[in-house]
C-alpha positions in Angstrom: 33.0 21.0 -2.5 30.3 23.6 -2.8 32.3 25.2 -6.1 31.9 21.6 -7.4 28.5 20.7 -6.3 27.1 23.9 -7.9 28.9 22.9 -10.9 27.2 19.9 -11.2 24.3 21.7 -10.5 24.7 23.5 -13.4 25.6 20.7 -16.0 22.2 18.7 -14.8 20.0 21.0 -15.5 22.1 21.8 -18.3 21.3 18.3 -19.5 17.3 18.3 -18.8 17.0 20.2 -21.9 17.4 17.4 -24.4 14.1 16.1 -22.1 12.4 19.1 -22.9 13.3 18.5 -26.7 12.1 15.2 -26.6 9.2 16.0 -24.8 8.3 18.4 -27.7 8.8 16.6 -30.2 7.2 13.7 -28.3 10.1 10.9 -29.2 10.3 8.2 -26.8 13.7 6.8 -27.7 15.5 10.4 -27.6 13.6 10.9 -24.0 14.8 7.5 -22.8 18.5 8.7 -24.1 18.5 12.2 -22.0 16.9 10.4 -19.4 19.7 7.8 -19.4 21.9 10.6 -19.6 20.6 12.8 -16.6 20.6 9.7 -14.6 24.8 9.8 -15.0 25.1 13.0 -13.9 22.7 13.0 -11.0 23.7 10.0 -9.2 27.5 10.5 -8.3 26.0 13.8 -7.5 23.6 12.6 -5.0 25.9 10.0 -4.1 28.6 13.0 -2.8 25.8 14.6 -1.4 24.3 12.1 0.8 27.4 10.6 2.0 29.5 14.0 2.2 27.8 17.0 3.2 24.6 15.6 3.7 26.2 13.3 6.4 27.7 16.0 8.0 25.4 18.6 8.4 22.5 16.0 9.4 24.9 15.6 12.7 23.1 19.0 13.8 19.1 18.2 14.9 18.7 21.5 13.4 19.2 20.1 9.4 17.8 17.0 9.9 14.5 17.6 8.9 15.7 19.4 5.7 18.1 16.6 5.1 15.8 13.8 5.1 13.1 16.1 2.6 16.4 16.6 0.5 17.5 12.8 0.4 13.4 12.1 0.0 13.5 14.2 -3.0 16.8 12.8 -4.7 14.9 9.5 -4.4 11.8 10.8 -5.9 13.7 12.2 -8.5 15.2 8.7 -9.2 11.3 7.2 -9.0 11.0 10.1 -12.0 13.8 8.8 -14.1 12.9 5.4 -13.9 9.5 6.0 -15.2 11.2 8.3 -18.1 13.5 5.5 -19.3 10.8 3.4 -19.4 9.0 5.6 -22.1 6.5 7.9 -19.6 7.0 11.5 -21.4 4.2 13.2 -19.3 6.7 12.3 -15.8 9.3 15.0 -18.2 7.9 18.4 -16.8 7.2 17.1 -13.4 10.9 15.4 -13.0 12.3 19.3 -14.7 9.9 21.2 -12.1 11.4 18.7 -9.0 14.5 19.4 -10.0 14.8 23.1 -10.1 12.9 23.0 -7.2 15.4 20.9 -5.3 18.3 22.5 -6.7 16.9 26.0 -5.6 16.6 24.8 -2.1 20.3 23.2 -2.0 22.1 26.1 -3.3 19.6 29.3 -1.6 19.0 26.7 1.8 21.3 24.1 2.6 25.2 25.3 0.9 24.8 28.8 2.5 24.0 26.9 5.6 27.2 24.4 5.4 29.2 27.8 4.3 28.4 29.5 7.8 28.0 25.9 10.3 30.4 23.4 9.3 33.6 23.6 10.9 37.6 22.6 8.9 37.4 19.3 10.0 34.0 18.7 8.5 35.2 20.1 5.3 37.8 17.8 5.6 35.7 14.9 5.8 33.7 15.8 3.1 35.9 17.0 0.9 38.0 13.1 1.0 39.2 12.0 -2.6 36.9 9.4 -3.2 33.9 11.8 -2.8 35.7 14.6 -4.7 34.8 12.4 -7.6 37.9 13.3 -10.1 40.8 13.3 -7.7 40.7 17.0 -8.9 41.9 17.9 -4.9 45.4 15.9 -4.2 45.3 13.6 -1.3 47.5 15.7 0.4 45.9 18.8 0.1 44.7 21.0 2.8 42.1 22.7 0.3 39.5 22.3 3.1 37.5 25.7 1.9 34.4 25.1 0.6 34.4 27.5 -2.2 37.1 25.8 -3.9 40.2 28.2 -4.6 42.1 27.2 -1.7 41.7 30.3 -0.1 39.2 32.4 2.7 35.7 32.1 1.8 
């Protein structure tokens, strides 16, 4: 789950820089398109996050204070997108700076965390079909390793 979380990681912020074209060349319609765009690819993200992992680890009192800022942020970022598709260029670096930001904290904070806390059966929970998106881990599979090949971590 983390292998694919960090993937999506990578094709969101991948996708912000048709933003920072359109921010550039200050074009409304191509912002509301990326924006549009950004929005597919961030919410089934935050949708696995929040209902997978997130779930999971908030379990502990010790992450949920850094779970709720996380889930308060993938809102905010939403709040940002919304005010993008409806033509607000200027919200286009802030959303971008968010972003990193949030991303940063996830994959430096909060997957090294899940890496060394959560336990097989968590894995198992989180890693269920209908959150691993693509059905790219058959229902029978015991691929409960976070990294993603099936193997030690």
């Amino acid at each position: 789950m983390i292998a694919k979380l960090n993937a999506e990681h990578d094709a969101i912020v991948n996708s912000t820089y048709a933003l920072q074209v359109a921010l550039r060349e200050q074009n409304v319609e191509s912002a509301k398109t990326a924006g549009k765009i950004l929005g597919e690819l961030l919410h089934p993200h935050t949708h696995r996050e929040q209902v997978g992992l997130f779930a999971e680890m908030k379990k502990d009192e010790l992450f949920t204070e850094h779970i709720a800022s996380l889930c308060a942020e993938h809102d905010e970022l939403d709040g940002e997108l919304s005010l993008i598709a409806a033509g607000d260029l200027t919200r286009i670096t802030a959303m971008i700076t968010l972003l990193n930001n949030h991303i940063d904290r996830e994959e430096n904070g909060l997957f090294p965390a899940a890496l060394a806390y959560l336990d097989d059966s968590q894995w198992d929970t989180i890693q269920r079909p209908e959150l691993m998106g693509n059905n790219d881990t058959p229902r029978g599979s015991r691929e409960h390793h976070p990294n993603g090949n099936g193997g030690g971590g």
